[in-house]
Backbone as XML, in Angstrom:
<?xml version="1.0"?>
<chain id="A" units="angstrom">
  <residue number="1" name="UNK">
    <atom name="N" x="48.171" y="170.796" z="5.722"/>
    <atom name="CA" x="47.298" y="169.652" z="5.570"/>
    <atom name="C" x="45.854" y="170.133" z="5.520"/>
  </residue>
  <residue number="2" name="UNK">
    <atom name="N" x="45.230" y="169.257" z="4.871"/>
    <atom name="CA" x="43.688" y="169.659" z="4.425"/>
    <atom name="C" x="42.944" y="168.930" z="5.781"/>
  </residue>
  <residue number="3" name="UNK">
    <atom name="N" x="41.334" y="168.868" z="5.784"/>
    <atom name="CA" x="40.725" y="168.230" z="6.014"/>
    <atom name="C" x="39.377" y="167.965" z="4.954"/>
  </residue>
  <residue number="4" name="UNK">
    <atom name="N" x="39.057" y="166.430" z="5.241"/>
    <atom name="CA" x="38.267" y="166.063" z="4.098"/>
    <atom name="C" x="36.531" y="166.365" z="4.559"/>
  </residue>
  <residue number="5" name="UNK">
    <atom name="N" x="35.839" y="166.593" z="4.212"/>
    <atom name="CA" x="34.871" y="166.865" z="4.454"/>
    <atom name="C" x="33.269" y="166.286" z="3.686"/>
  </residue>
  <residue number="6" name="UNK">
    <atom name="N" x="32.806" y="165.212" z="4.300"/>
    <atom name="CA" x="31.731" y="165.063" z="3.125"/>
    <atom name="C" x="30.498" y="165.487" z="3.429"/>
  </residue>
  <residue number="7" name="UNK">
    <atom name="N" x="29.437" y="166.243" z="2.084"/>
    <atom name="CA" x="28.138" y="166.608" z="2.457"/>
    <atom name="C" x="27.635" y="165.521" z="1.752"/>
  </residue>
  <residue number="8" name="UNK">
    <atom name="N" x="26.431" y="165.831" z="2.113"/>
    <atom name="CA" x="25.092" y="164.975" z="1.345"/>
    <atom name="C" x="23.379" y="165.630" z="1.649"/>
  </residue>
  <residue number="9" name="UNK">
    <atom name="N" x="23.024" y="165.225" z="0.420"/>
    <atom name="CA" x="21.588" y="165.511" z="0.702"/>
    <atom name="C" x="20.912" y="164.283" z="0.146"/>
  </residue>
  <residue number="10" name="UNK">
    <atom name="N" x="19.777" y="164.231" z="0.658"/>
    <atom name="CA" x="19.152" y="162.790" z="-0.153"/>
    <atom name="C" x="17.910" y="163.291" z="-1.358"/>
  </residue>
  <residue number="11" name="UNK">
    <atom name="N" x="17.954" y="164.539" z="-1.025"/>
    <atom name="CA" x="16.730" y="165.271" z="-2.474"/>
    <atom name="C" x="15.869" y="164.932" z="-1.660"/>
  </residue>
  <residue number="12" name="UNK">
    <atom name="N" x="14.868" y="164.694" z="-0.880"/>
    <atom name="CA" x="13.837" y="165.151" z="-0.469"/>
    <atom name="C" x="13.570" y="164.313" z="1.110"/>
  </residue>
  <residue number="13" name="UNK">
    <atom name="N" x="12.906" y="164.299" z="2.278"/>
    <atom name="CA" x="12.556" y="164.469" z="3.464"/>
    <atom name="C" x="12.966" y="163.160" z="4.407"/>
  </residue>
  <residue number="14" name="UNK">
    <atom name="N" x="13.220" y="162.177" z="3.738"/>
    <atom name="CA" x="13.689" y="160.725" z="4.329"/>
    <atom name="C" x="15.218" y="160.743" z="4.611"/>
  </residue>
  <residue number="15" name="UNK">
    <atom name="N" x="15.642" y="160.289" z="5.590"/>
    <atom name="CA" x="16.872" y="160.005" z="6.186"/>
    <atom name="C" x="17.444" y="159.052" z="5.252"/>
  </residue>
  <residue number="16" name="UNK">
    <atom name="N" x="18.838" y="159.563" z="4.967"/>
    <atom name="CA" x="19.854" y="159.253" z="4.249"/>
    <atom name="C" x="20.830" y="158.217" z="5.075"/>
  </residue>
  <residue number="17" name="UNK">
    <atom name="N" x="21.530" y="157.250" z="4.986"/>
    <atom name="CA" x="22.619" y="156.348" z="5.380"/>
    <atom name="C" x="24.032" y="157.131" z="4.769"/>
  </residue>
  <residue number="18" name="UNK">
    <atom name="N" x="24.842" y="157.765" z="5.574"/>
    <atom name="CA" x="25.937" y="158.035" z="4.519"/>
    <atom name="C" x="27.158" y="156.268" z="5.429"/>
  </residue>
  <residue number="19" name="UNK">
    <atom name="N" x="27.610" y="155.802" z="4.734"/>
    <atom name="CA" x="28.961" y="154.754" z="5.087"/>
    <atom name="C" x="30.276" y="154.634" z="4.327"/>
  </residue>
  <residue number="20" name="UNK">
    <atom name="N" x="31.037" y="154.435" z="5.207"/>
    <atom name="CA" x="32.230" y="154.675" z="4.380"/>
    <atom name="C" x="32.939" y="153.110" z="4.440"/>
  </residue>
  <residue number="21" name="UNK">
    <atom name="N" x="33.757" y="152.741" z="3.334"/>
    <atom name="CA" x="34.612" y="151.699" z="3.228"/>
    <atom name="C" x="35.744" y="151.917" z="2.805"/>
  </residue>
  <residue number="22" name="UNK">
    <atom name="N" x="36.476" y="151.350" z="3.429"/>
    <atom name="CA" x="38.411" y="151.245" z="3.199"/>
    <atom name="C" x="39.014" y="150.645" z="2.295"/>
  </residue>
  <residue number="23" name="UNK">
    <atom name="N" x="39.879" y="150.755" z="1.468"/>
    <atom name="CA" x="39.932" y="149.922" z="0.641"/>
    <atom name="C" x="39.166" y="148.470" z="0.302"/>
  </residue>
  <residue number="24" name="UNK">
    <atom name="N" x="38.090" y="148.885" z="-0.250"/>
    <atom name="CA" x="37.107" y="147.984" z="-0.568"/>
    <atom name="C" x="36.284" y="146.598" z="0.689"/>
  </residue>
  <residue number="25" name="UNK">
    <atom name="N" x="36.851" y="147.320" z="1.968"/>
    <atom name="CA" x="36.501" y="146.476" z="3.041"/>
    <atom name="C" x="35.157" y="146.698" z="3.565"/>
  </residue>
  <residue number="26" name="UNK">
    <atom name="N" x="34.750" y="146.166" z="4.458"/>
    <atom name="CA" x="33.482" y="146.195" z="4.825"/>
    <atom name="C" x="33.053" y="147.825" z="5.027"/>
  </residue>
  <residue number="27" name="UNK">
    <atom name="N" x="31.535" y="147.679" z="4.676"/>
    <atom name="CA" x="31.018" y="149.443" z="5.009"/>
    <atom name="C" x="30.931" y="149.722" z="6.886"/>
  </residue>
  <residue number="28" name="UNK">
    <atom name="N" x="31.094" y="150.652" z="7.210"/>
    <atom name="CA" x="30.832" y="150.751" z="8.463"/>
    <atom name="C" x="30.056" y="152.557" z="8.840"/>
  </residue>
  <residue number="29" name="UNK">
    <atom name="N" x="29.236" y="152.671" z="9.448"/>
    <atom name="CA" x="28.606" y="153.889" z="9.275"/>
    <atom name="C" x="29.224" y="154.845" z="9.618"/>
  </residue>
  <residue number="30" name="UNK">
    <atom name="N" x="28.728" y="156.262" z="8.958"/>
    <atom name="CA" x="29.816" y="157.265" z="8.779"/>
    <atom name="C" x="28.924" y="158.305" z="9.575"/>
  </residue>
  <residue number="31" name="UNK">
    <atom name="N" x="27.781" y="158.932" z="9.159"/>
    <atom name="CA" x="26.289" y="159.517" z="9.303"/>
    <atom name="C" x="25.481" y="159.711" z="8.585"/>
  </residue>
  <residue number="32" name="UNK">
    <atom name="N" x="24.387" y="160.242" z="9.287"/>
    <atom name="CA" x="23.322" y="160.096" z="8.724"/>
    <atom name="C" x="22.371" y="161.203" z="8.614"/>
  </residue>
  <residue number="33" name="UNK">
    <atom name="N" x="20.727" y="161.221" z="8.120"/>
    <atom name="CA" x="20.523" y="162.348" z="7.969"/>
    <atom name="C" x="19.413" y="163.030" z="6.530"/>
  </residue>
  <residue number="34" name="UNK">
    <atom name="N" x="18.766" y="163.885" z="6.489"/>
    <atom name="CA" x="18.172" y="164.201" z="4.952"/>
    <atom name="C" x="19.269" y="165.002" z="4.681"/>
  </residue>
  <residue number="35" name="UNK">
    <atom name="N" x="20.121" y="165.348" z="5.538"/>
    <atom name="CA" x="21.265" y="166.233" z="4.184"/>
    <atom name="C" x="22.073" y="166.810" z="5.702"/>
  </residue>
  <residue number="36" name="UNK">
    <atom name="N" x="23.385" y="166.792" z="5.146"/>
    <atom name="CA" x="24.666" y="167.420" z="6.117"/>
    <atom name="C" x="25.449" y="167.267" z="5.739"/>
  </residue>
  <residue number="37" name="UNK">
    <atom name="N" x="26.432" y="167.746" z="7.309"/>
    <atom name="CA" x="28.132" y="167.600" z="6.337"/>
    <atom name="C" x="28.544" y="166.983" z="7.687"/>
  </residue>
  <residue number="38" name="UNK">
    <atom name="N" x="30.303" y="166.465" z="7.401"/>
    <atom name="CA" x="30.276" y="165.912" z="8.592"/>
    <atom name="C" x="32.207" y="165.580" z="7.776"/>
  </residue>
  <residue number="39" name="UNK">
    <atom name="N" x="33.246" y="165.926" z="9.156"/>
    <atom name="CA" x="34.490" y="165.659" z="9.070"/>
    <atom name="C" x="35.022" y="164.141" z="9.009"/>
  </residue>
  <residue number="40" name="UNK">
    <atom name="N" x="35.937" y="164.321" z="8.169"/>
    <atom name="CA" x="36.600" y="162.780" z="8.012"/>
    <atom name="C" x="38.359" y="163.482" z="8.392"/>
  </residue>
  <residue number="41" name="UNK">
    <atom name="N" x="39.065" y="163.863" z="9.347"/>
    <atom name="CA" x="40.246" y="164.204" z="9.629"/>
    <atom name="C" x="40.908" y="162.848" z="9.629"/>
  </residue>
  <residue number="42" name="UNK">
    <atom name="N" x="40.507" y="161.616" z="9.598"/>
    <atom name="CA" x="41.434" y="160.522" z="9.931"/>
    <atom name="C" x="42.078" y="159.797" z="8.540"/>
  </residue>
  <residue number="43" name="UNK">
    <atom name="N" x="41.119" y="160.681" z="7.371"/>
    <atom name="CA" x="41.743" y="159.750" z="6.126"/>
    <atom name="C" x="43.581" y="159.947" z="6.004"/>
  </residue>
  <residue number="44" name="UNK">
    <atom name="N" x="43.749" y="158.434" z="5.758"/>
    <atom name="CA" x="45.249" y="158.508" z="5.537"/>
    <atom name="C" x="45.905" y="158.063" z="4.052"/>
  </residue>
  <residue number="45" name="UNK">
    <atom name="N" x="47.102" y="158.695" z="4.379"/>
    <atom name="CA" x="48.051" y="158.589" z="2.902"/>
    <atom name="C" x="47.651" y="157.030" z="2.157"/>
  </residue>
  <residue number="46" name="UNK">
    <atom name="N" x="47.431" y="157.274" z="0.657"/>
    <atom name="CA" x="47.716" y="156.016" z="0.169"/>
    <atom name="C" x="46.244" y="155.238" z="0.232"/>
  </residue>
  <residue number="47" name="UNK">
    <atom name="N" x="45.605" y="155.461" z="1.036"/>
    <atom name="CA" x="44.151" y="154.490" z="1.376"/>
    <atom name="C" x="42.900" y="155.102" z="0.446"/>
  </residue>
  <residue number="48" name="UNK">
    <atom name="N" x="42.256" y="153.846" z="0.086"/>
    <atom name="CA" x="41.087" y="154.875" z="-0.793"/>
    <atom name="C" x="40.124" y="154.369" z="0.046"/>
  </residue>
  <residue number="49" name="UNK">
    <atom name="N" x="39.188" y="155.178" z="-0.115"/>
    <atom name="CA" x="37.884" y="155.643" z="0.725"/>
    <atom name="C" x="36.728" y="155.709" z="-0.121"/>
  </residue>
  <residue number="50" name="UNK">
    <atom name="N" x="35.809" y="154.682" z="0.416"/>
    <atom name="CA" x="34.720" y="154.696" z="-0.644"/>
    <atom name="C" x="33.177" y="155.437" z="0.406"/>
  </residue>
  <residue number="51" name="UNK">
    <atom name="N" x="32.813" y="156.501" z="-0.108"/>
    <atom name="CA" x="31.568" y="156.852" z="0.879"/>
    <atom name="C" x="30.429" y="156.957" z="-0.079"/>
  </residue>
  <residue number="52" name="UNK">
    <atom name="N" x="29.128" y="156.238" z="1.021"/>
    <atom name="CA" x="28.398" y="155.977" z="-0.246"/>
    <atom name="C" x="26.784" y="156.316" z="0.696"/>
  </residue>
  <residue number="53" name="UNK">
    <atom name="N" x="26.137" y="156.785" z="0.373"/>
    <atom name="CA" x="24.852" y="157.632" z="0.373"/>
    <atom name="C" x="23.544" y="156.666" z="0.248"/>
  </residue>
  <residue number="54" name="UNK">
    <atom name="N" x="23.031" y="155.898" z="0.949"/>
    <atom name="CA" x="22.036" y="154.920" z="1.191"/>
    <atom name="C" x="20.612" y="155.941" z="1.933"/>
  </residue>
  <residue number="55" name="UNK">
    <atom name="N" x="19.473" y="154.969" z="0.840"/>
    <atom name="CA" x="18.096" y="155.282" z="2.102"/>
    <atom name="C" x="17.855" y="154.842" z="3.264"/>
  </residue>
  <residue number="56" name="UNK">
    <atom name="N" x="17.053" y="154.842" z="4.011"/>
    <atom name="CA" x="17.386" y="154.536" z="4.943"/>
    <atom name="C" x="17.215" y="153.302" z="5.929"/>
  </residue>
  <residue number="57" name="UNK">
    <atom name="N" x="17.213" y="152.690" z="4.460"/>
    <atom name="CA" x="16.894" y="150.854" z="4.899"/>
    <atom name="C" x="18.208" y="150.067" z="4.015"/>
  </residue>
  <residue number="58" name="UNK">
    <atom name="N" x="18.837" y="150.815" z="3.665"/>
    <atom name="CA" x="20.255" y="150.535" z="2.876"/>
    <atom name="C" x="19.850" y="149.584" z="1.639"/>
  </residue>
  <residue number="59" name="UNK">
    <atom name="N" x="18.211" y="149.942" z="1.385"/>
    <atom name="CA" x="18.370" y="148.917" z="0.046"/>
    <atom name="C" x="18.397" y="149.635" z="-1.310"/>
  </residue>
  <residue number="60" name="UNK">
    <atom name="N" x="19.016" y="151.041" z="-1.486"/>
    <atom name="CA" x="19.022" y="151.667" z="-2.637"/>
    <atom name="C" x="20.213" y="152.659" z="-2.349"/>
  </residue>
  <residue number="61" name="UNK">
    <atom name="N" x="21.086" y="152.807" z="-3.342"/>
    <atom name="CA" x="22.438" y="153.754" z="-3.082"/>
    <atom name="C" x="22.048" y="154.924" z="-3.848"/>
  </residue>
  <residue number="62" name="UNK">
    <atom name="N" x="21.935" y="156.071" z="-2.962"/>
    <atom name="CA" x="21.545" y="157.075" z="-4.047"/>
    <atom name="C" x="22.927" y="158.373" z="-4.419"/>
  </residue>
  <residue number="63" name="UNK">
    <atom name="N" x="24.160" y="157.625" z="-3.896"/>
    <atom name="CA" x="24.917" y="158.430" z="-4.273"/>
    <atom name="C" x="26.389" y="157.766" z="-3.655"/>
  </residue>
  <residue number="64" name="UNK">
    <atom name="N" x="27.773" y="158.108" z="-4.577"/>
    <atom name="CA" x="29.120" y="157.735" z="-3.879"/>
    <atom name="C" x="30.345" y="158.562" z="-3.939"/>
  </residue>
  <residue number="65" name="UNK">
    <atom name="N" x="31.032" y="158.671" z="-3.216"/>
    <atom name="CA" x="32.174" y="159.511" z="-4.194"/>
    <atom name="C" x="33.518" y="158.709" z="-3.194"/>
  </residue>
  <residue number="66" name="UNK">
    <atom name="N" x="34.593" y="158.688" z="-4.006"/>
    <atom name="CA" x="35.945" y="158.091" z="-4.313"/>
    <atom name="C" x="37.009" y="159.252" z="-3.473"/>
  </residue>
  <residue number="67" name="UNK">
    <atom name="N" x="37.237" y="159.207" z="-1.917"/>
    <atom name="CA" x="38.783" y="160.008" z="-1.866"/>
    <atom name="C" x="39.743" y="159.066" z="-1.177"/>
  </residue>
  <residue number="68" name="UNK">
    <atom name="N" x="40.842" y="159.843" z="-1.965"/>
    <atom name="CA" x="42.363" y="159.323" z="-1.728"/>
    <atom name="C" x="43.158" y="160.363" z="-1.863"/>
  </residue>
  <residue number="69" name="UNK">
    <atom name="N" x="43.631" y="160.058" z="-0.355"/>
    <atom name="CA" x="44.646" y="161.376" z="-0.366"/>
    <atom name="C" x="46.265" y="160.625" z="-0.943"/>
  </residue>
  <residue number="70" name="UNK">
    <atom name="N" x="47.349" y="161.429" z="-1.407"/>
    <atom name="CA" x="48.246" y="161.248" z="-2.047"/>
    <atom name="C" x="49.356" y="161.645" z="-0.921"/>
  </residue>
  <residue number="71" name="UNK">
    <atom name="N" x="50.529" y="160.908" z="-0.815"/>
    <atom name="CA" x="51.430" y="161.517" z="0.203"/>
    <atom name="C" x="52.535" y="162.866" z="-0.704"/>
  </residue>
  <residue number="72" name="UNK">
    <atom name="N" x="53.032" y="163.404" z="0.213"/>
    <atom name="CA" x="53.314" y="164.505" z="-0.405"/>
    <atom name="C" x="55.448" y="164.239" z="-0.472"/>
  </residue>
</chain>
């Protein structure tokens, strides 16, 4: 088994919002930061995962990415 891992940077000196959502359910915060990485071990089979990269007043998304793990 893997573990999922997300980085981020926000490109320059202001704190980043990273949040994640569950199949399209409410966002709930993930971390935060001008740039890091940070473990997601709990993603499960079948569920998609939306994580998405906010400034730090959540009124501009400056980045997202899509995982779904597959059962084996």
């Amino acid at each position: 088994m893997g573990t999922t891992t997300i980085k981020w940077t926000t490109g320059d000196a202001t704190i980043g919002n990273v949040v994640v959502s569950q199949d399209g359910g409410p966002e709930q915060s993930f971390a935060s930061g001008k740039e890091g990485s940070s473990e997601a071990p709990w993603i499960q089979d079948r569920i998609t995962y939306e994580f998405r990269l906010y400034n730090s007043d959540r009124t501009k998304l400056l980045g997202k990415v899509v995982v779904t793990k597959q059962s084996q």
